[in-house]
C-alpha positions as CSV (number, residue, x, y, z in Angstrom):
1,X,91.3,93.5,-75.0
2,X,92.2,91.3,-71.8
3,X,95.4,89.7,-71.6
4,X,95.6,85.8,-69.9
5,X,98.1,85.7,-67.1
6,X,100.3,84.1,-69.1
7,X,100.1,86.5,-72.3
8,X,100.0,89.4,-69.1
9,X,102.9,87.7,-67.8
10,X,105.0,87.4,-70.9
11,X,104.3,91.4,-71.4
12,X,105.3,92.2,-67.9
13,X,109.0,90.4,-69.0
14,X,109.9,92.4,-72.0
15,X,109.7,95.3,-69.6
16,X,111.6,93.7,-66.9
17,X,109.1,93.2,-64.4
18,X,109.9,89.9,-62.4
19,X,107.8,87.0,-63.5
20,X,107.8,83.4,-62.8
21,X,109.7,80.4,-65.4
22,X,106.5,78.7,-66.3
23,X,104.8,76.4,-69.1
24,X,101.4,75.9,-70.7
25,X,99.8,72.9,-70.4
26,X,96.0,71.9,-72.1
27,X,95.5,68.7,-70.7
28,X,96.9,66.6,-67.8
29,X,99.3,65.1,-69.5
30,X,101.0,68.5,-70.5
31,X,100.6,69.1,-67.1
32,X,102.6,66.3,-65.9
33,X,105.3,67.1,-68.7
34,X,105.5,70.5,-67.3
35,X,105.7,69.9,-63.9
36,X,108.5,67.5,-64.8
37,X,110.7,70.2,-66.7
38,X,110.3,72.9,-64.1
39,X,110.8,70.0,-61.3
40,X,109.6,70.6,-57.3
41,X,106.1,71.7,-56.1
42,X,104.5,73.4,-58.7
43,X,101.3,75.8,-58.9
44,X,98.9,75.2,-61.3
45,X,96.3,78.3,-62.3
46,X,93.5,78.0,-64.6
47,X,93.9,80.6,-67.3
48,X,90.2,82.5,-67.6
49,X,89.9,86.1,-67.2
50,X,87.5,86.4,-64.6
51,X,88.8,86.9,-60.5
52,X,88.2,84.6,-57.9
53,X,90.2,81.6,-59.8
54,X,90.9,80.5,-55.9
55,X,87.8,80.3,-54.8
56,X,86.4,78.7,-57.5
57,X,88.9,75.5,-57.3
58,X,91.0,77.1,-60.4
59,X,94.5,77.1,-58.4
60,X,95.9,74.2,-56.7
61,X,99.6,73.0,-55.6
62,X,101.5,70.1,-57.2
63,X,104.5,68.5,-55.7
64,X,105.4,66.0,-58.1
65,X,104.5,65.4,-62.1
66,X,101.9,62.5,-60.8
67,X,100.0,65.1,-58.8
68,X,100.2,67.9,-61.3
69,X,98.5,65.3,-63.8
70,X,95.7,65.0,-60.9
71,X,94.9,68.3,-60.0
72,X,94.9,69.3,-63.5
73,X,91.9,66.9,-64.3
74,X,89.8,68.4,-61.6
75,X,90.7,72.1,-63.2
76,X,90.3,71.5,-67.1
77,X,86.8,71.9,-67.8
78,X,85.6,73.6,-64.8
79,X,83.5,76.8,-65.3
80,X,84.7,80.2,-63.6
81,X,83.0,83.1,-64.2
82,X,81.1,81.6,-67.3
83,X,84.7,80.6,-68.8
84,X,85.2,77.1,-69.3
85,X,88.4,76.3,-68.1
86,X,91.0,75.0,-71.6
87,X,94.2,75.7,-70.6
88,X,96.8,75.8,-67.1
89,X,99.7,77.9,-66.5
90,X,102.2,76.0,-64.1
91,X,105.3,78.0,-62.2
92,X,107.2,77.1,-59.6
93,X,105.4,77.7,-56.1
94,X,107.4,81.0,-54.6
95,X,107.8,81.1,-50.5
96,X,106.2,84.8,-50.1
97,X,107.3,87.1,-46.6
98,X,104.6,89.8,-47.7
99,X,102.2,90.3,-50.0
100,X,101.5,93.6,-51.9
101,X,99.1,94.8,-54.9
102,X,100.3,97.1,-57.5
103,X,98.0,98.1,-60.5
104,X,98.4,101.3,-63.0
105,X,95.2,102.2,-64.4
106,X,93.6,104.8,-66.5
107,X,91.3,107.0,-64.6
108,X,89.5,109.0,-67.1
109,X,87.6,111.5,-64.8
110,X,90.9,113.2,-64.6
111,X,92.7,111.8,-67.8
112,X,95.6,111.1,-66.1
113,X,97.3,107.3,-64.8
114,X,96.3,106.1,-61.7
115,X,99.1,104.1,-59.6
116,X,97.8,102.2,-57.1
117,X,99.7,100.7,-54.1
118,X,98.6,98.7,-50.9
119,X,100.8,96.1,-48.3
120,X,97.3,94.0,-48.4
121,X,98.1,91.9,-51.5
122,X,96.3,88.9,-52.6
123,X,93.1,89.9,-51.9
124,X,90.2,91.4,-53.9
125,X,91.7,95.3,-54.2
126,X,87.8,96.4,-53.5
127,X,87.9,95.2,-50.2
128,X,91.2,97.1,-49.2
129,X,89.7,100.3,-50.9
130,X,86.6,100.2,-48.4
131,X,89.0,99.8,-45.7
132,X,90.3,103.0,-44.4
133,X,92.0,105.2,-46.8
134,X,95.2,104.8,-45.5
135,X,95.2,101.2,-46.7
136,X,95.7,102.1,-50.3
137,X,98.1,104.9,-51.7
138,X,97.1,106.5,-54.8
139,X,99.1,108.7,-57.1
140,X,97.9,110.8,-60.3
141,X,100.9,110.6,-63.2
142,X,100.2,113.5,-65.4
143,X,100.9,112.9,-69.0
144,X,102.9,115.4,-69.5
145,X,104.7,115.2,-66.8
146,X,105.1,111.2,-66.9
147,X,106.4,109.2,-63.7
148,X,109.0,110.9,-61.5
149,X,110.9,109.5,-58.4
150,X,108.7,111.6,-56.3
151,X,105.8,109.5,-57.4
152,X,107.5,106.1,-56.4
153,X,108.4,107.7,-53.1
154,X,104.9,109.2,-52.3
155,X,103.0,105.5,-53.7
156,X,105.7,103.4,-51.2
157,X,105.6,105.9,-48.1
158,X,103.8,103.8,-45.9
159,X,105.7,100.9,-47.1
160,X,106.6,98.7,-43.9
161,X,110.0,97.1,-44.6
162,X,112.1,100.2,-46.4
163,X,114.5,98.2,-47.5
164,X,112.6,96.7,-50.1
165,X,112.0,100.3,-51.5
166,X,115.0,100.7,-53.7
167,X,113.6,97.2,-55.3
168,X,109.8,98.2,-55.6
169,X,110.6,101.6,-56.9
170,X,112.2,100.0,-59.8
171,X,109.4,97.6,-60.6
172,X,106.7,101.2,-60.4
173,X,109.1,102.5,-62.7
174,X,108.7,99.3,-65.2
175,X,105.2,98.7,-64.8
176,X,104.5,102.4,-65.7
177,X,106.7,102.1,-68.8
178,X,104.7,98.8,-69.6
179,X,101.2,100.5,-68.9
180,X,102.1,103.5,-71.1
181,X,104.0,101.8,-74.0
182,X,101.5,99.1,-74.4
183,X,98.1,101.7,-74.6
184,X,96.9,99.6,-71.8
185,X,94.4,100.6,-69.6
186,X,95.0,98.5,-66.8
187,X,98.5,96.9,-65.7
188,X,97.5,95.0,-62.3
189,X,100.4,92.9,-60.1
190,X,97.9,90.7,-57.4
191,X,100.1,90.1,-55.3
192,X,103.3,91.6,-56.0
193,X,105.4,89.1,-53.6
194,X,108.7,89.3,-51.8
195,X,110.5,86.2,-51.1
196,X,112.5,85.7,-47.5
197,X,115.6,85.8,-49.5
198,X,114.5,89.7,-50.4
199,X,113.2,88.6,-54.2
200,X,110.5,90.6,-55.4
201,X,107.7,88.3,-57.9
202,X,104.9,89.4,-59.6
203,X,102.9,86.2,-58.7
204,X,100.1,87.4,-61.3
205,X,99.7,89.8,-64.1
206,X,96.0,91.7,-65.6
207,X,96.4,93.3,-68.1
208,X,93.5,95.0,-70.1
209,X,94.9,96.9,-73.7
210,X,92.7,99.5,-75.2
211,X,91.1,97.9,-78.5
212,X,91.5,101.1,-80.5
213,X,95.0,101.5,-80.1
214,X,95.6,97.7,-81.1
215,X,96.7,99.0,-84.8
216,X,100.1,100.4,-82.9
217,X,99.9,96.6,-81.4
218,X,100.5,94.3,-83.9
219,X,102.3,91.8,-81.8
220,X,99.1,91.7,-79.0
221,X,96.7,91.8,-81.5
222,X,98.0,88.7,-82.8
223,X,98.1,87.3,-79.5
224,X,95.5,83.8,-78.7
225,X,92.3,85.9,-77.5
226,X,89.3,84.2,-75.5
227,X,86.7,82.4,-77.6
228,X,85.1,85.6,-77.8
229,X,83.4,84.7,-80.9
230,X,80.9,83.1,-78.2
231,X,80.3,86.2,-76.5
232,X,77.3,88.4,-78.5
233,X,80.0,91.5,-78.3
234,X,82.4,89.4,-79.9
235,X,79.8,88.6,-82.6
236,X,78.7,92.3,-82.8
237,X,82.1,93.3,-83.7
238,X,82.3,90.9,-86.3
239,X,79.2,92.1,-87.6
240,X,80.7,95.7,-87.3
241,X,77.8,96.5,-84.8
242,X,78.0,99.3,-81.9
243,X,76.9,96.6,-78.8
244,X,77.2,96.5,-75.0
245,X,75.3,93.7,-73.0
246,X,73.2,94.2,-70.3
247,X,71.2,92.3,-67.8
248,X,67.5,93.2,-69.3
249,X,65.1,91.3,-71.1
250,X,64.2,94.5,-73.7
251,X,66.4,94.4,-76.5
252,X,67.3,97.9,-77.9
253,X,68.3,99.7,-81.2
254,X,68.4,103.2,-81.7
255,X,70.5,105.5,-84.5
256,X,73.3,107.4,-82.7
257,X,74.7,107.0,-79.4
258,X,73.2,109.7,-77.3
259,X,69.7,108.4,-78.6
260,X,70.2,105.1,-78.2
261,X,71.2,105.8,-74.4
262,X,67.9,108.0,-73.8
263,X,66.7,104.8,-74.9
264,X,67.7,102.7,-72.5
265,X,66.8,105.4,-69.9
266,X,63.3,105.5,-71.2
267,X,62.9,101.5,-70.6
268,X,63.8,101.9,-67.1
269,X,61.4,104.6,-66.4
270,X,58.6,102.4,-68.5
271,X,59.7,100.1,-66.0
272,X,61.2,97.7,-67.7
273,X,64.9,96.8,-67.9
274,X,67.3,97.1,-71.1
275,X,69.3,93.9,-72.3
276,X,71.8,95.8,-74.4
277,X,72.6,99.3,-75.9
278,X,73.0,99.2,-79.7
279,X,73.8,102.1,-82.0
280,X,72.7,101.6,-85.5
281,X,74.5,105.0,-86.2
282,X,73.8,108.2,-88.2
283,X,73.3,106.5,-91.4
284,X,72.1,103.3,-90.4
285,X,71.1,101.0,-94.1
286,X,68.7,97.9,-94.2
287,X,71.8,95.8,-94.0
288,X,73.0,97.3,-90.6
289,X,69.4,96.8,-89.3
290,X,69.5,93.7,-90.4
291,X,72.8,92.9,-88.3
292,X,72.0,94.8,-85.5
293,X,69.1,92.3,-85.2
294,X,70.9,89.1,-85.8
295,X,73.1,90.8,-82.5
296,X,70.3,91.3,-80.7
297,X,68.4,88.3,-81.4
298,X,71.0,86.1,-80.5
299,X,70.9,87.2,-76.6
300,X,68.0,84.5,-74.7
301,X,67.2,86.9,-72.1
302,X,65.5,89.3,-74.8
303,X,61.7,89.2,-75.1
304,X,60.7,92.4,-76.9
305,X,62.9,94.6,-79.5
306,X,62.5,98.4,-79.3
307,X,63.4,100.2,-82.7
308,X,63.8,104.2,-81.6
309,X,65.5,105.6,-84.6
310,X,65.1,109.9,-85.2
311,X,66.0,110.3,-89.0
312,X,68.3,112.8,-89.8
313,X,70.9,111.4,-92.5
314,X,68.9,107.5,-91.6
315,X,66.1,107.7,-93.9
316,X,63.6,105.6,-92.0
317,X,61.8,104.0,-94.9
318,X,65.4,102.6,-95.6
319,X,65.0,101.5,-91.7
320,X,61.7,99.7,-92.3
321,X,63.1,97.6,-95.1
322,X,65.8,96.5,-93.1
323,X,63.3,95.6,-90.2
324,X,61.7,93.3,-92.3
325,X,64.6,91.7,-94.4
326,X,65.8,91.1,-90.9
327,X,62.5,89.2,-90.0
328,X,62.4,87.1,-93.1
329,X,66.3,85.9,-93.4
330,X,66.2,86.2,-89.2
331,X,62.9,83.8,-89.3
332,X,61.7,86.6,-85.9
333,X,59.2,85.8,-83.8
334,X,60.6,88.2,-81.2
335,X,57.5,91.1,-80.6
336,X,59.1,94.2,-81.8
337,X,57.8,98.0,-81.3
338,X,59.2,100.4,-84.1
339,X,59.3,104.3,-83.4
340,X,59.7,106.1,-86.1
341,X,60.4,110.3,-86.7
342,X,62.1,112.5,-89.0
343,X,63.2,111.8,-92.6
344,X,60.7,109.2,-94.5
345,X,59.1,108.5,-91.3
346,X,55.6,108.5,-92.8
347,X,57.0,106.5,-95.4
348,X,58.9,104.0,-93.2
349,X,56.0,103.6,-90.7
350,X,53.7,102.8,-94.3
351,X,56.0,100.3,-95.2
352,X,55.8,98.6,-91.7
353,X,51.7,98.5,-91.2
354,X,51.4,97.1,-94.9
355,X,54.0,94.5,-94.5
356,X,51.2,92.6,-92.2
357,X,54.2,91.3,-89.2
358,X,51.9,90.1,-86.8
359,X,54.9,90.7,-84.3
360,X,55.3,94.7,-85.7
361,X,53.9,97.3,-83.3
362,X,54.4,100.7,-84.6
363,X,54.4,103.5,-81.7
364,X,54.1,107.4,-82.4
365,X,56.5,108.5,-79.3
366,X,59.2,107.2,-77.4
367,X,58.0,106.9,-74.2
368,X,54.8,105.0,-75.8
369,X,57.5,102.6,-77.7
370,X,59.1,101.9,-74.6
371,X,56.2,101.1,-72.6
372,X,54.3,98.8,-75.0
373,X,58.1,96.6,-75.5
374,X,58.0,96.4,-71.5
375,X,54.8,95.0,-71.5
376,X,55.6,92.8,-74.4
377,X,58.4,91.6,-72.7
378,X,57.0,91.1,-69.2
């Protein structure tokens, strides 16, 4: 679950962190109320989740309420990173004397917390971490072991003004807490500012919580989430469907998740390329077939469906059925192979060549499957 800046920010304060005084504002008349209560040059920041909000024309300055109504009607309703833009945060603008980035993340190949620390903030963190390696400290935090002085002092060594060390070490320390307490598994500060009075300012705040540990949550899950519910994984959740989207145009269902991802392997070496993985499961029923497809069907880029399913507890007669309740409620037209092997297969593939689909192709191996939906879909 991604935060918004604002929702990232107002985390970042219960744990002490240094965040801006700001309002939200959904048209430009909020935003001319806002930049009247905070008062002076404001900054106003399109609230999507996708980077490059600069770039894209998503953060402007404002130095009085009249220009804060103006530049909000050129960022409402602009499009970043396929995000339509609905709603501003506005803050005060902060004078910065350096720049930093600070990010705690979860890196699973060791299971351990990755801190992350570079003096070229404000700029994409990729970048810096093609640059030599030098450019940007990294510290493992076991979790047994947790975050320990020595960790702040090894993250800040090459830190260039050490007075500000005492100050930083302090906001580690917090966004650590906040990283851990929170289940999150990414806490990011982009830039992490200090003022020329000496002020540090976390300028902006990502912040991605682990869905499954959102039960411990109650107060994030509650919290205003994207229209997701215009995204297909969105959708697939609601329909209590295993679903990640990819870039393909072969739309793909298998029954468990190891074959569902020799699945999508098999599509690329047919040649073709996969526009989702979906896991029916180990005892996939008509009725999750049937909402697989509605997930799958609702994607544009698909133009063939590849059924793989291996029947173990599936019974793939109970499969077929659900193929073609799906293509009846579903009204399909999509082509669509079907593989079917193990329990009932006989039974299921029977089912499927008297049912008379003229978009059904039934395929006796995998590889076979996935060559005939590459060609269907090409």
């Amino acid at each position: 679950m991604d935060l918004y800046e604002f929702q990232g920010k107002e985390l970042f304060g219960r744990y002490g962190l240094p965040v801006s005084e700001g309002l939200l504002a959904a048209s430009a008349a909020d935003a001319h109320s806002a930049a009247a209560k905070l008062g002076g040059t404001v900054v106003l920041k399109a609230q999507v989740l996708s980077g490059g909000r600069g770039k894209a024309g998503g953060v402007r300055l404002a130095a009085d309420p009249a220009a804060a109504r103006r530049e909000a009607s050129r960022i409402l309703g602009l499009v970043i990173g396929g995000e339509r833009v609905e709603r501003l945060w506005l803050e005060p603008a902060c004078e910065i004397a350096r720049e930093y980035y600070l990010s705690a993340t979860l890196d699973r190949a060791t299971r351990q917390t990755l801190m992350m620390f570079t003096t070229e903030g404000g700029v994409e963190i990729e970048r810096v971490a093609s640059e030599p390696p030098d450019a940007l400290r990294r510290v493992h935090v076991h979790p047994l072991e947790g975050l320990g002085p020595h960790h702040a002092r090894e993250l800040l060594a090459r830190l260039p003004d050490r007075a500000q060390a005492s100050t930083l070490s302090l906001i580690v320390k917090s966004l650590y807490r906040c990283f851990i307490e929170s289940d999150a598994t990414l806490c990011e500060i982009n830039p992490l500012v200090v003022t020329p009075e000496g002020e540090a300012r976390a300028l902006d705040a990502k912040v991605t919580i682990d869905d499954s540990a959102l039960y411990r949550h109650p107060e994030l899950a509650r919290l205003d989430r994207p229209r997701l519910s215009e995204t297909l994984e969105e959708f697939a959740v609601e329909k209590g469907v295993t679903y990640v989207k990819l870039d393909g145009s072969v739309g793909i269902l298998g029954n468990g998740a190891g074959l569902s991802m020799s699945t999508v392997d098999v599509v690329v070496v047919a040649g073709g390329a996969p526009a989702n993985f979906c896991d029916l499961g180990g005892g996939g029923s008509a009725a999750g077939v049937v909402a697989s497809l509605e997930v799958i069907a609702r994607d544009a880029q698909v133009r063939a469906v590849l059924f793989n399913i291996f029947g173990g507890i599936t019974r793939c007669d109970e499969v077929a059925r659900g193929i073609l309740a799906a293509i009846d409620e579903l009204h399909l037209t999509l082509p669509i192979v079907v593989r079917l092997e193990g329990t009932n297969a006989e039974d299921g593939r029977a089912i499927l060549a008297q049912a008379g689909r003229p978009n059904l192709r039934i395929e006796a191996t995998m590889l076979a499957a996935a060559r005939r939906a590459v060609e269907l879909a090409s």
